[in-house]
Structure formats: structure tokens, C-alpha cells
PDBQT receptor file of N, H, CA, C and O in Angstrom, charges set to zero:
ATOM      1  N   UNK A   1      10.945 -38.678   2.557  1.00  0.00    +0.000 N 
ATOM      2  CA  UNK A   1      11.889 -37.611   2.308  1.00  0.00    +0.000 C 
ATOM      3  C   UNK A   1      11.425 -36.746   1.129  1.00  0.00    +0.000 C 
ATOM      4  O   UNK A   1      11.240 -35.533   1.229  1.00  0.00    +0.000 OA
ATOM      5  N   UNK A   2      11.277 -37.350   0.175  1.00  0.00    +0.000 N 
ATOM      6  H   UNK A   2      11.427 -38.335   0.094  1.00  0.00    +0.000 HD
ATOM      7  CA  UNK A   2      10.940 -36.646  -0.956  1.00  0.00    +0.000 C 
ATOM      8  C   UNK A   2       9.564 -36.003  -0.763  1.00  0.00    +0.000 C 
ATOM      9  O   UNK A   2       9.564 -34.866  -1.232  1.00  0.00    +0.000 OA
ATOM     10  N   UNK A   3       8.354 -36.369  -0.208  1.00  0.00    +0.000 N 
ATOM     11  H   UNK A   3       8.353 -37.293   0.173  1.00  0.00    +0.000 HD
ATOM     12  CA  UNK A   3       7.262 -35.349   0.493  1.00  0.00    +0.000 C 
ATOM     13  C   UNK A   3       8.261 -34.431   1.034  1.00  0.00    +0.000 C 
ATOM     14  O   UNK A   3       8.732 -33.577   0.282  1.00  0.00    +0.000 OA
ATOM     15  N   UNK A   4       8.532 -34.485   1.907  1.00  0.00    +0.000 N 
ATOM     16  H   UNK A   4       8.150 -35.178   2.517  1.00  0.00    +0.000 HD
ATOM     17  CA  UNK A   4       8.868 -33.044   2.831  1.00  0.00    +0.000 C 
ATOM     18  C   UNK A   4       9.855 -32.248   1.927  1.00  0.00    +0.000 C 
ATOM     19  O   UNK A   4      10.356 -31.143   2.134  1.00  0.00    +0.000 OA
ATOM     20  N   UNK A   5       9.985 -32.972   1.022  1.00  0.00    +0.000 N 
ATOM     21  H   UNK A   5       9.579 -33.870   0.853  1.00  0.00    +0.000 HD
ATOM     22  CA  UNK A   5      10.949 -31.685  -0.236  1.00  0.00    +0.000 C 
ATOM     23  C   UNK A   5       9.880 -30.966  -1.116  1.00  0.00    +0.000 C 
ATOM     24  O   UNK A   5      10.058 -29.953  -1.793  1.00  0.00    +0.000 OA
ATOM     25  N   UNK A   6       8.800 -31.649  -0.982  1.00  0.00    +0.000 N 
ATOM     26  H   UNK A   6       8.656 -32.472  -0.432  1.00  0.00    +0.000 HD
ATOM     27  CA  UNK A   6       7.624 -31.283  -1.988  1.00  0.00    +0.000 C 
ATOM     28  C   UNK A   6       7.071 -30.314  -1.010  1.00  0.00    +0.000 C 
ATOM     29  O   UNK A   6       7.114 -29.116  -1.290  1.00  0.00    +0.000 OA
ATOM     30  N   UNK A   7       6.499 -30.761   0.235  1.00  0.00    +0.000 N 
ATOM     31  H   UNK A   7       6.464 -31.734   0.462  1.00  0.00    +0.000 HD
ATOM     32  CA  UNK A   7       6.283 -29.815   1.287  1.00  0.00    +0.000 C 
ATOM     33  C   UNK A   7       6.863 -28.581   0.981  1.00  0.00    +0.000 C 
ATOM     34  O   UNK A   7       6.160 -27.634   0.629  1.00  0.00    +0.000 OA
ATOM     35  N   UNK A   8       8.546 -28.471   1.118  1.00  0.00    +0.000 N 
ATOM     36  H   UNK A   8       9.117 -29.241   1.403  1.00  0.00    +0.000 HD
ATOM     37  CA  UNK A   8       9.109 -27.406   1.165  1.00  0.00    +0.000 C 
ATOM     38  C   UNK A   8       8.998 -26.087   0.162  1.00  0.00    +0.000 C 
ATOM     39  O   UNK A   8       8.971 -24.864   0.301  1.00  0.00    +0.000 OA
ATOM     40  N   UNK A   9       8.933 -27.351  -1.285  1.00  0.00    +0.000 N 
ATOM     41  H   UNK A   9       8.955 -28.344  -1.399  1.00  0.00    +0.000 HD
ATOM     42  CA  UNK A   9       9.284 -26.007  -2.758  1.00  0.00    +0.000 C 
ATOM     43  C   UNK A   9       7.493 -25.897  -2.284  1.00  0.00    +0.000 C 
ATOM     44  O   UNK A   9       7.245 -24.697  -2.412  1.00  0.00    +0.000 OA
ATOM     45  N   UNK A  10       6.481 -26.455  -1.916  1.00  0.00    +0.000 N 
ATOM     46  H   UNK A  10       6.681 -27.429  -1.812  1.00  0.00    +0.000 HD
ATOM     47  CA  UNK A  10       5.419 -25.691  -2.097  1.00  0.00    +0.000 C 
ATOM     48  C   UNK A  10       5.143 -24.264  -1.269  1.00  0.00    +0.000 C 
ATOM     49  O   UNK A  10       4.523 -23.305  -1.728  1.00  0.00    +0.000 OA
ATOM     50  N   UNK A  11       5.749 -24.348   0.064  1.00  0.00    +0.000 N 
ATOM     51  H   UNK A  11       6.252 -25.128   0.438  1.00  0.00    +0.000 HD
ATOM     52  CA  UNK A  11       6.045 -23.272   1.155  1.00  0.00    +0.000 C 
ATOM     53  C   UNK A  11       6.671 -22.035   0.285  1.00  0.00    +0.000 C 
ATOM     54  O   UNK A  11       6.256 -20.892   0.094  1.00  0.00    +0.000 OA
ATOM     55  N   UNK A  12       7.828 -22.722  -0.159  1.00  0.00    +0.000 N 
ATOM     56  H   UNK A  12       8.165 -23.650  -0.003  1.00  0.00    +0.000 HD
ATOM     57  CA  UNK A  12       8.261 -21.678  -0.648  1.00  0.00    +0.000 C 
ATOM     58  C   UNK A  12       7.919 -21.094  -1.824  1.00  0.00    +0.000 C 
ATOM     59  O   UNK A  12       8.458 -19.996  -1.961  1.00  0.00    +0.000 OA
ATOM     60  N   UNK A  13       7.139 -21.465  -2.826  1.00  0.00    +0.000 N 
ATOM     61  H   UNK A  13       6.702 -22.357  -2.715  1.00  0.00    +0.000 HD
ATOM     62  CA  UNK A  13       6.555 -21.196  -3.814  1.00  0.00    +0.000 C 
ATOM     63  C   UNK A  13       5.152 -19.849  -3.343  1.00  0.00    +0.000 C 
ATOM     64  O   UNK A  13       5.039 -18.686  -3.730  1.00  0.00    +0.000 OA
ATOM     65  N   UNK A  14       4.369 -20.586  -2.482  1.00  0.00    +0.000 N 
ATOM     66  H   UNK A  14       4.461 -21.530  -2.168  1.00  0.00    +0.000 HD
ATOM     67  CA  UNK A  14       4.050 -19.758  -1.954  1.00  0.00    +0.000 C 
ATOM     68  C   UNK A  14       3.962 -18.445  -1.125  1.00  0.00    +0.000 C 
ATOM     69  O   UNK A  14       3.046 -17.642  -0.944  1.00  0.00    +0.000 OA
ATOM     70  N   UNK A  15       5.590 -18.537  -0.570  1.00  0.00    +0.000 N 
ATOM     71  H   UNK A  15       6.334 -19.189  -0.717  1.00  0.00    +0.000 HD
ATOM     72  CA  UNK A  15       5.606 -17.402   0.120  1.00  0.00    +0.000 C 
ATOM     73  C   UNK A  15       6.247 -16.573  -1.179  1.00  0.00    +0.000 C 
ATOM     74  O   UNK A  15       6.738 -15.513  -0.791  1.00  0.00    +0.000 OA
ATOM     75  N   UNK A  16       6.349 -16.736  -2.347  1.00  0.00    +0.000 N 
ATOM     76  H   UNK A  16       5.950 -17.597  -2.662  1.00  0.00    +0.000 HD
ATOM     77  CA  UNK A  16       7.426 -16.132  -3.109  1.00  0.00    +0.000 C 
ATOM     78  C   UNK A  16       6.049 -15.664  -3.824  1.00  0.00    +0.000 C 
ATOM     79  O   UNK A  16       6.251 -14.558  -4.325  1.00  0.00    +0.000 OA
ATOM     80  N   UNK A  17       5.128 -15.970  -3.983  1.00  0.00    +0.000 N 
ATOM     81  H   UNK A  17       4.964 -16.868  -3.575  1.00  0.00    +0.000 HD
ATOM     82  CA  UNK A  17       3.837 -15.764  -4.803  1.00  0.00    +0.000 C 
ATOM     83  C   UNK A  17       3.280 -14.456  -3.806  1.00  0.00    +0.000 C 
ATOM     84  O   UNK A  17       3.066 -13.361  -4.327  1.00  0.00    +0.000 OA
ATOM     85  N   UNK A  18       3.093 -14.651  -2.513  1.00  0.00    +0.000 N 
ATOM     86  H   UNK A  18       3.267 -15.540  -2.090  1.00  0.00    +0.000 HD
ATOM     87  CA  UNK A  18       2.355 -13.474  -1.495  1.00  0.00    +0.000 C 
ATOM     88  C   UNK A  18       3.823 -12.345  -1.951  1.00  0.00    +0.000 C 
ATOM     89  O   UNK A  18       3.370 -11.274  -2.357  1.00  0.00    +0.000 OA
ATOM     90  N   UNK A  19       5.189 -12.361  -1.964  1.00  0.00    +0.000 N 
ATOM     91  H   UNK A  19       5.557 -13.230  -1.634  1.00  0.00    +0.000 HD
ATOM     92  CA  UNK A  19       6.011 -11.556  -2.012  1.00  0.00    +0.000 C 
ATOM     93  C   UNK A  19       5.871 -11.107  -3.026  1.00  0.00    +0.000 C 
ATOM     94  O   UNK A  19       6.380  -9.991  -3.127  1.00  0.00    +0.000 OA
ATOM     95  N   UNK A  20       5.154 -11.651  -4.306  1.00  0.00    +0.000 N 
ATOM     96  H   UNK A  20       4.741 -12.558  -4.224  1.00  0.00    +0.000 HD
ATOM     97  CA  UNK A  20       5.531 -10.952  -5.596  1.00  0.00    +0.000 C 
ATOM     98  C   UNK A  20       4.018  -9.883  -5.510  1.00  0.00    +0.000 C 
ATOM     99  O   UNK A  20       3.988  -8.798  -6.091  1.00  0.00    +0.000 OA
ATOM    100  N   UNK A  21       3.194 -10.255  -4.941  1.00  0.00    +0.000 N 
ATOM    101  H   UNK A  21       3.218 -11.137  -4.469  1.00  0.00    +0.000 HD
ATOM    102  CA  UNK A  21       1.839  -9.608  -4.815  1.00  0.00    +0.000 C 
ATOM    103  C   UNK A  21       2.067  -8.764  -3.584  1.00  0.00    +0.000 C 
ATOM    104  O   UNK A  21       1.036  -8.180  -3.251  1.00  0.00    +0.000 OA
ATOM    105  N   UNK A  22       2.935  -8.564  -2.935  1.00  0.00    +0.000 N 
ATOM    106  H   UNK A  22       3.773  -9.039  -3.206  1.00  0.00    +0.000 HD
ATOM    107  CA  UNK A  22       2.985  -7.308  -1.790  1.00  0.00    +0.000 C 
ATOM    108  C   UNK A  22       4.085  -6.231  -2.965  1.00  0.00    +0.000 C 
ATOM    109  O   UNK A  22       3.770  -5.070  -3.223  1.00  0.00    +0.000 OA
ATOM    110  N   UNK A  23       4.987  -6.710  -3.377  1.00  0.00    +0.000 N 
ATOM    111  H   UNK A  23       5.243  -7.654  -3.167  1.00  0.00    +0.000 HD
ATOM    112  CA  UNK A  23       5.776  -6.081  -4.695  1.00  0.00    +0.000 C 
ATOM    113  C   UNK A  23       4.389  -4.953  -5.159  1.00  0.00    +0.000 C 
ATOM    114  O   UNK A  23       4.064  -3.823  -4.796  1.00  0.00    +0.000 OA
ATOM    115  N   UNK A  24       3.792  -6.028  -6.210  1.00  0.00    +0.000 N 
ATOM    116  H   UNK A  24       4.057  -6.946  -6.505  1.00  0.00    +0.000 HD
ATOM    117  CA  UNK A  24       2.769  -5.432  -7.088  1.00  0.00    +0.000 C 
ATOM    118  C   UNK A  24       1.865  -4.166  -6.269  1.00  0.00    +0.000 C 
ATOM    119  O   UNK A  24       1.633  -3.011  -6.626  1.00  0.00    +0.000 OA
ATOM    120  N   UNK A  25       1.524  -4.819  -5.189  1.00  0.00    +0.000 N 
ATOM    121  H   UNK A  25       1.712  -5.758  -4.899  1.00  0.00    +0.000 HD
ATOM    122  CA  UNK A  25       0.915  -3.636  -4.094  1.00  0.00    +0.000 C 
ATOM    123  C   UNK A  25       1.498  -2.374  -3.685  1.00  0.00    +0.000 C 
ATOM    124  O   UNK A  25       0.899  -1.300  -3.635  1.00  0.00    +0.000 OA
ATOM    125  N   UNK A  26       2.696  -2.583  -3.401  1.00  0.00    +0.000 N 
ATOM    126  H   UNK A  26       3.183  -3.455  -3.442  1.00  0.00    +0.000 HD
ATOM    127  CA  UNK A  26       3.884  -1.526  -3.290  1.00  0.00    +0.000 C 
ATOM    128  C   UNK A  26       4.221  -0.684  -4.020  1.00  0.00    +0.000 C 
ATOM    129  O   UNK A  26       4.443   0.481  -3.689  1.00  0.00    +0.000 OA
ATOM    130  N   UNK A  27       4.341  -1.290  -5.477  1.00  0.00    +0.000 N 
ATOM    131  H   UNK A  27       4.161  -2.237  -5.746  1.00  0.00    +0.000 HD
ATOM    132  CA  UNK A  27       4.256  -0.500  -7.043  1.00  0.00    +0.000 C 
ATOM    133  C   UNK A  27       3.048   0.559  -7.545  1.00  0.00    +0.000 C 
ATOM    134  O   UNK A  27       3.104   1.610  -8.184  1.00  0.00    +0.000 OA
ATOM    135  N   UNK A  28       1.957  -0.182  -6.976  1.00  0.00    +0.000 N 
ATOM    136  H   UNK A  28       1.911  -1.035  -6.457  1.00  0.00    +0.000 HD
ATOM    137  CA  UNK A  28       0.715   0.715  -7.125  1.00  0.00    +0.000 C 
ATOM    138  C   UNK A  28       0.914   1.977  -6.141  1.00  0.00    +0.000 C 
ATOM    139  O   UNK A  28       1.018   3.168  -6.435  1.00  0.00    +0.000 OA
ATOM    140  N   UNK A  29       0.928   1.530  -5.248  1.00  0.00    +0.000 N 
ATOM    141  H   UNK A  29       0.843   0.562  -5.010  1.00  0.00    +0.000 HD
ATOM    142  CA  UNK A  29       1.233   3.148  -3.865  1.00  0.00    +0.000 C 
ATOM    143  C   UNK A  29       1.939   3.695  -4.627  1.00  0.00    +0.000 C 
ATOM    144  O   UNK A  29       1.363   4.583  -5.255  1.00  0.00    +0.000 OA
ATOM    145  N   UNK A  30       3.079   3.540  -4.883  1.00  0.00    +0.000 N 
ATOM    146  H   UNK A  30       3.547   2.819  -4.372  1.00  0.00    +0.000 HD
ATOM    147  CA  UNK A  30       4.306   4.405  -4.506  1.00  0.00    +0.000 C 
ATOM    148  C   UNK A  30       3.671   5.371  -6.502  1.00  0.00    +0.000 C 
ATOM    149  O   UNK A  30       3.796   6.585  -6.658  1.00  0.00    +0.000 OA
ATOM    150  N   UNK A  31       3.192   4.609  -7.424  1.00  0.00    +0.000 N 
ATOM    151  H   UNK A  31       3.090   3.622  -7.297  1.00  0.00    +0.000 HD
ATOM    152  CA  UNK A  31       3.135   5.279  -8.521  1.00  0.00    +0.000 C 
ATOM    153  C   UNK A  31       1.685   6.501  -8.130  1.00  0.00    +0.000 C 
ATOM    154  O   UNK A  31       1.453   7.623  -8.580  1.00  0.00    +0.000 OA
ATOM    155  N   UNK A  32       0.784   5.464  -6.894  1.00  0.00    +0.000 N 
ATOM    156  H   UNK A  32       0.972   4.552  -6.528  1.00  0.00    +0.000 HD
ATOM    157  CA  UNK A  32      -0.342   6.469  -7.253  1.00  0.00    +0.000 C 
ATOM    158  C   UNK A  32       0.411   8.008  -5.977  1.00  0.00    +0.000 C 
ATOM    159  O   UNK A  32      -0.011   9.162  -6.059  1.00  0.00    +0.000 OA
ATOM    160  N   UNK A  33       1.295   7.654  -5.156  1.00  0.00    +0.000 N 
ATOM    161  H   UNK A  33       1.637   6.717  -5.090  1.00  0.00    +0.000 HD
ATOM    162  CA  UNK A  33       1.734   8.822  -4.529  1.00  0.00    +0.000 C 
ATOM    163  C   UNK A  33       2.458   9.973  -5.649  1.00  0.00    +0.000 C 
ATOM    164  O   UNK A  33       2.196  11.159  -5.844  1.00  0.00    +0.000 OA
ATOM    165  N   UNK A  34       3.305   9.209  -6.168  1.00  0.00    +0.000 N 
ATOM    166  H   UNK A  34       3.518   8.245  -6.009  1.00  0.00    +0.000 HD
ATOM    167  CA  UNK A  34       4.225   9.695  -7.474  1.00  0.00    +0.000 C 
ATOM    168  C   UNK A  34       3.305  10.780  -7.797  1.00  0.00    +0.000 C 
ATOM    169  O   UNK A  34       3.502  11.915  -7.364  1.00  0.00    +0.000 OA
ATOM    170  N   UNK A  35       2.262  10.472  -8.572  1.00  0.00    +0.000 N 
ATOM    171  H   UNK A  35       2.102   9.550  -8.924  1.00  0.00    +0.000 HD
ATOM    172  CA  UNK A  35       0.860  11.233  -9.628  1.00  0.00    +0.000 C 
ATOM    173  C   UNK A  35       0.472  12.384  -8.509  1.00  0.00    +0.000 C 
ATOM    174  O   UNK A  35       0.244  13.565  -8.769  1.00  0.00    +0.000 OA
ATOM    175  N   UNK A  36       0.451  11.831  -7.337  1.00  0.00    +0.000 N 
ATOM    176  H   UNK A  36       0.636  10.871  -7.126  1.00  0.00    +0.000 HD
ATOM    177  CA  UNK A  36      -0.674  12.607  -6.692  1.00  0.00    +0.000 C 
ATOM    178  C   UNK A  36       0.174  14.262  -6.592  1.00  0.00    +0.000 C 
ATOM    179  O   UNK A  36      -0.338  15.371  -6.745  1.00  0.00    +0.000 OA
ATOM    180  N   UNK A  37       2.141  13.782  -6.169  1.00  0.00    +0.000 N 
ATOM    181  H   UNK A  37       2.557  12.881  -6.044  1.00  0.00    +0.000 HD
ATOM    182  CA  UNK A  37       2.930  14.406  -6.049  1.00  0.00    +0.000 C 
ATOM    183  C   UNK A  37       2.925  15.584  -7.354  1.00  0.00    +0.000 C 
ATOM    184  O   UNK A  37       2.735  16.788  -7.529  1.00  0.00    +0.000 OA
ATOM    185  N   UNK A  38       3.249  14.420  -8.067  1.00  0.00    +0.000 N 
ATOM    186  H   UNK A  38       3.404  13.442  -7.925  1.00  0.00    +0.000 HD
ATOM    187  CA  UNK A  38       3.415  15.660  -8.982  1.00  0.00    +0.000 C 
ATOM    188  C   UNK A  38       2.000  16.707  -9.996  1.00  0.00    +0.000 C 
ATOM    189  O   UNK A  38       2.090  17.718 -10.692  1.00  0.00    +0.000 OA
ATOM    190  N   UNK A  39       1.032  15.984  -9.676  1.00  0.00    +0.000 N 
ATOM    191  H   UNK A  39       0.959  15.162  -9.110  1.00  0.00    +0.000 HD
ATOM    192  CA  UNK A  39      -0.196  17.339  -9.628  1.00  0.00    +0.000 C 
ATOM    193  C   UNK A  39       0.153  18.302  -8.831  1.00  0.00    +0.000 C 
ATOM    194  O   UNK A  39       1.068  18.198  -8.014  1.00  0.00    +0.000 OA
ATOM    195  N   UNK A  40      -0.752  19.619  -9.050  1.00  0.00    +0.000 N 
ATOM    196  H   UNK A  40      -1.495  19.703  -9.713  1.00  0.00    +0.000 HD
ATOM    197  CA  UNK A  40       0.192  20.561  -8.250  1.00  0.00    +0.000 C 
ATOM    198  C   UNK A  40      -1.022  21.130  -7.444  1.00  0.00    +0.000 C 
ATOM    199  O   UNK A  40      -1.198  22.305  -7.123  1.00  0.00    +0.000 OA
ATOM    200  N   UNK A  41      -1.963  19.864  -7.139  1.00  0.00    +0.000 N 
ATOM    201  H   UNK A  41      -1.820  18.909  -7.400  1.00  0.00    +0.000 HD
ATOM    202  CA  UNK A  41      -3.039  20.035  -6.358  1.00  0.00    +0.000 C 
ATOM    203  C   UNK A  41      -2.560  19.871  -4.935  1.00  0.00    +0.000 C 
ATOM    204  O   UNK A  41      -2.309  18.722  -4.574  1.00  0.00    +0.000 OA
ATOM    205  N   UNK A  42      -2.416  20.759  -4.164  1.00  0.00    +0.000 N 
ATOM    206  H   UNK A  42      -2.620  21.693  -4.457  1.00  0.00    +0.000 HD
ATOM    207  CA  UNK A  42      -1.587  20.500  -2.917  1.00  0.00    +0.000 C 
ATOM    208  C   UNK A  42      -2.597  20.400  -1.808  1.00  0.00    +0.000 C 
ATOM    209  O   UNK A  42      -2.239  20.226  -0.644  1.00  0.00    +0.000 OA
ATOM    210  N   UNK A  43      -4.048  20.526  -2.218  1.00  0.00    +0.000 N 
ATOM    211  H   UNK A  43      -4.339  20.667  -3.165  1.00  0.00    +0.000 HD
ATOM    212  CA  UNK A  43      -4.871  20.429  -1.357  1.00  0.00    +0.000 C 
ATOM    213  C   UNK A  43      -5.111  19.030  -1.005  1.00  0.00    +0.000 C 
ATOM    214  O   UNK A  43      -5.211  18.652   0.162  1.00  0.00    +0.000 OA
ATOM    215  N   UNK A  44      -5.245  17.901  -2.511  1.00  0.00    +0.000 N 
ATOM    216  H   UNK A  44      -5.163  18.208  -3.459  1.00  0.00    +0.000 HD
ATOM    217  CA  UNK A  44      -5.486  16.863  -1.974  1.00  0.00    +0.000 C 
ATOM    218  C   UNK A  44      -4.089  16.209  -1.765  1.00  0.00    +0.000 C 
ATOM    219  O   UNK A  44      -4.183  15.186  -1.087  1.00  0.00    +0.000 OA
ATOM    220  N   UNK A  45      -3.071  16.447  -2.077  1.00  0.00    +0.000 N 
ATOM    221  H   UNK A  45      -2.994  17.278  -2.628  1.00  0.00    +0.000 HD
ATOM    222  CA  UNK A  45      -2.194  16.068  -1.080  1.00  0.00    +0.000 C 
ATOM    223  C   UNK A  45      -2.096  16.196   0.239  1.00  0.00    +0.000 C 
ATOM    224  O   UNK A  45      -1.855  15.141   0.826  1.00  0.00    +0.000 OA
ATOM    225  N   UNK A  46      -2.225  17.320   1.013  1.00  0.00    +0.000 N 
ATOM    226  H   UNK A  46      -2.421  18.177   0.537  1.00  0.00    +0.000 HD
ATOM    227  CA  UNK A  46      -2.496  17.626   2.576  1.00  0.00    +0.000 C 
ATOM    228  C   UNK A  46      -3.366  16.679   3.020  1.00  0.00    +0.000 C 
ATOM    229  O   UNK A  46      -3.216  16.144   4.118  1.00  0.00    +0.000 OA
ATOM    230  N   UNK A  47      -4.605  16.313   1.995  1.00  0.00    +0.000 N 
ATOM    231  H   UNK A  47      -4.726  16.747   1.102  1.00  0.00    +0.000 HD
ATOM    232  CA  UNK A  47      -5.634  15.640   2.688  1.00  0.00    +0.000 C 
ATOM    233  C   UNK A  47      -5.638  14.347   2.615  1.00  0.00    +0.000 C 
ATOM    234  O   UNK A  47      -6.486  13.610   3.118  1.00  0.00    +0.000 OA
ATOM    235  N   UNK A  48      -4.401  13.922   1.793  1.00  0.00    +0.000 N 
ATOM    236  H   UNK A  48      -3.712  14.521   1.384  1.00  0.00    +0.000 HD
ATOM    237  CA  UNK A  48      -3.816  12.389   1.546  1.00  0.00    +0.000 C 
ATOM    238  C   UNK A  48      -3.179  12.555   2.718  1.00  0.00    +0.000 C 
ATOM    239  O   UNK A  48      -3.674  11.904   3.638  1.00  0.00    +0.000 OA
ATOM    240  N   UNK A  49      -2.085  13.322   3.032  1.00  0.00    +0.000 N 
ATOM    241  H   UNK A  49      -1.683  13.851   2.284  1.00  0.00    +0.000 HD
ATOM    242  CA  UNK A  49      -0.799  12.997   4.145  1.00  0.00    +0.000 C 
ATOM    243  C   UNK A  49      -1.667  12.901   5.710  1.00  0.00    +0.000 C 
ATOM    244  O   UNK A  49      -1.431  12.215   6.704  1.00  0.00    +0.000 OA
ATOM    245  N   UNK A  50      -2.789  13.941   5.410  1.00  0.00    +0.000 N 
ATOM    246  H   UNK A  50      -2.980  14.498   4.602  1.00  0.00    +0.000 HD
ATOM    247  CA  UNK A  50      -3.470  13.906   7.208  1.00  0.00    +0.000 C 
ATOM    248  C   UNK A  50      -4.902  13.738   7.034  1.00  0.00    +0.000 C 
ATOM    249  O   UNK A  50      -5.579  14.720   7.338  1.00  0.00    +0.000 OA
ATOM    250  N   UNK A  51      -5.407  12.882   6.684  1.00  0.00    +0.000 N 
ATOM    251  H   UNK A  51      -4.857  12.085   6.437  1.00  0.00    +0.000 HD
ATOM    252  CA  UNK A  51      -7.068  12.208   6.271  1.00  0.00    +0.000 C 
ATOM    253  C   UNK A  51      -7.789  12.874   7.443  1.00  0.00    +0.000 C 
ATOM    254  O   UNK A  51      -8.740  13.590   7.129  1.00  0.00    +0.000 OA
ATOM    255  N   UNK A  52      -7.411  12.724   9.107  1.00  0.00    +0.000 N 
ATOM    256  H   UNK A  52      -6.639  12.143   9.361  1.00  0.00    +0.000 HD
ATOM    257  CA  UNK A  52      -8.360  13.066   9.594  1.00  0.00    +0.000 C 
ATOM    258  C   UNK A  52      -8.436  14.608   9.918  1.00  0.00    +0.000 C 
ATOM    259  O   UNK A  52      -9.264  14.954  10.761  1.00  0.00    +0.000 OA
ATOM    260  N   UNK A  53      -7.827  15.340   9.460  1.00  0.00    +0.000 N 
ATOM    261  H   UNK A  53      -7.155  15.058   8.775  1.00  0.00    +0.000 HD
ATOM    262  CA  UNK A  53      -7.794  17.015   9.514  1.00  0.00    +0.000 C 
ATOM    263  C   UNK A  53      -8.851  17.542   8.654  1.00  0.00    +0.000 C 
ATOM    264  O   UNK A  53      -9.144  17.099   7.543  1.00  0.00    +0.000 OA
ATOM    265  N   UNK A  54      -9.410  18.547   9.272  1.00  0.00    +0.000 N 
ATOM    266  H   UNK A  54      -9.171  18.907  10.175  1.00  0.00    +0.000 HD
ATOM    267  CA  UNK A  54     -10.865  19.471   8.466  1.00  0.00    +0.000 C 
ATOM    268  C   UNK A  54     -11.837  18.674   8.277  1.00  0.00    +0.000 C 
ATOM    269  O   UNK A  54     -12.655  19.239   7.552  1.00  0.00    +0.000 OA
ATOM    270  N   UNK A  55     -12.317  17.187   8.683  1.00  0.00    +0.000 N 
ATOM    271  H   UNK A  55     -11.652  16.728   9.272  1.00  0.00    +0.000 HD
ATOM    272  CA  UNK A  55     -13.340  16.610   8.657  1.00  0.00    +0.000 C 
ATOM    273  C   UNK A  55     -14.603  17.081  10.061  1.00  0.00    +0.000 C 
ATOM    274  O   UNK A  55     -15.734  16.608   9.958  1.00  0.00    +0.000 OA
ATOM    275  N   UNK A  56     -14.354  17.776  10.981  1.00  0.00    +0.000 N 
ATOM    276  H   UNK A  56     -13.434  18.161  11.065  1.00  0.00    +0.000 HD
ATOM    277  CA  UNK A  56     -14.644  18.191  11.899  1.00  0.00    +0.000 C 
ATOM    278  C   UNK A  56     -14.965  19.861  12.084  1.00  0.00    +0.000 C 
ATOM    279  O   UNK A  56     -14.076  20.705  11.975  1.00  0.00    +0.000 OA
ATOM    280  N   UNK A  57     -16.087  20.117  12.318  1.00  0.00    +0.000 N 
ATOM    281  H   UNK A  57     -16.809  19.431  12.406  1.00  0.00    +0.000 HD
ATOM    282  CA  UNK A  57     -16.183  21.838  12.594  1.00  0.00    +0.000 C 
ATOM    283  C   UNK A  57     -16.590  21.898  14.174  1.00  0.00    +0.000 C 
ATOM    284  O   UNK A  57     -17.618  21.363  14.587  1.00  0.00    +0.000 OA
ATOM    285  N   UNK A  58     -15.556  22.698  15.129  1.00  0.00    +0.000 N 
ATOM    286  H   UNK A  58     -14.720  23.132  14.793  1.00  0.00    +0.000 HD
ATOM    287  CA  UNK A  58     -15.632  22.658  16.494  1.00  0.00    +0.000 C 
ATOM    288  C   UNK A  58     -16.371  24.751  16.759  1.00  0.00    +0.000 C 
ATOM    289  O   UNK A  58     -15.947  25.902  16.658  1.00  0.00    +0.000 OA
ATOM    290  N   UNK A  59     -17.344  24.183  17.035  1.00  0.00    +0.000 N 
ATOM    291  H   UNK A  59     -17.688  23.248  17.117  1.00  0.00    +0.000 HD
ATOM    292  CA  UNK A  59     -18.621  25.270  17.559  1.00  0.00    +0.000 C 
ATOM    293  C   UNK A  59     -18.635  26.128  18.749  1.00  0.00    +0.000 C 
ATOM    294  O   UNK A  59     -18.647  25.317  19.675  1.00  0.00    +0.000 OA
ATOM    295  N   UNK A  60     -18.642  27.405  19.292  1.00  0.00    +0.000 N 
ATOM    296  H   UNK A  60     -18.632  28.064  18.540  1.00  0.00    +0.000 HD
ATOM    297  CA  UNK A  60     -19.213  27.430  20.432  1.00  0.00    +0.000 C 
ATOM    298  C   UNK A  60     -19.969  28.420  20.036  1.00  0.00    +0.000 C 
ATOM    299  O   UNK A  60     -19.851  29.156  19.057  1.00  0.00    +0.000 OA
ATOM    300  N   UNK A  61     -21.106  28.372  21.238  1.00  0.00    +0.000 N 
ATOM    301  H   UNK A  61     -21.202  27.774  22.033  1.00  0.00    +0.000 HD
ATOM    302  CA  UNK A  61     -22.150  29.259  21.465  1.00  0.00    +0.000 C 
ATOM    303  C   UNK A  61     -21.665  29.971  22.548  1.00  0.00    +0.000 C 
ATOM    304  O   UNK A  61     -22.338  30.873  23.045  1.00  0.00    +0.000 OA
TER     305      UNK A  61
């Protein structure tokens, strides 16, 4: 009995450890969007919101 209680707080220790590190991950985005926002560089914002736009030059002869 007492294993499978040890089992348990370790499960949960762990999933509370990946949750505090998706947190920390989450915190980084949202501050480096914040920065990017409030520069008033709106070019590399466009090219943050749609990465694959203007990487391409379409040609004809």
C-alpha cells in the first residue's frame, strides 16, 4: 500500500514539475510577443503572425 502511495506523490510530482515548465514556456511567448507588440516594427510582426508569406518570388516569362 504504502508503494503505490509513493508511486502516486511521484506521478504527481512529476506531472506538476512538466506543468510548472509548460507555465515557464508560456511566460516566455507571451512576454517575447508582448516586446515584439509593442515595437512599432510592424514588419516583423506581419512576418511573426504569417512566417510563410514573401519567402517566395512567383515569375513568368
Amino acid at each position: 500500500m504504502s508503494m503505490s502511495l509513493n508511486q502516486g506523490k511521484a506521478q504527481q510530482q512529476a506531472s506538476l514539475s512538466v506543468m510548472k515548465m509548460a507555465v515557464g514556456n508560456a511566460k516566455q511567448q507571451g512576454e517575447a510577443v508582448r516586446e515584439l507588440i509593442s515595437s512599432s516594427n510592424v514588419k516583423a510582426l506581419q512576418q511573426a503572425a504569417q512566417p510563410h508569406l514573401g519567402g517566395n518570388i512567383d515569375l513568368k516569362l
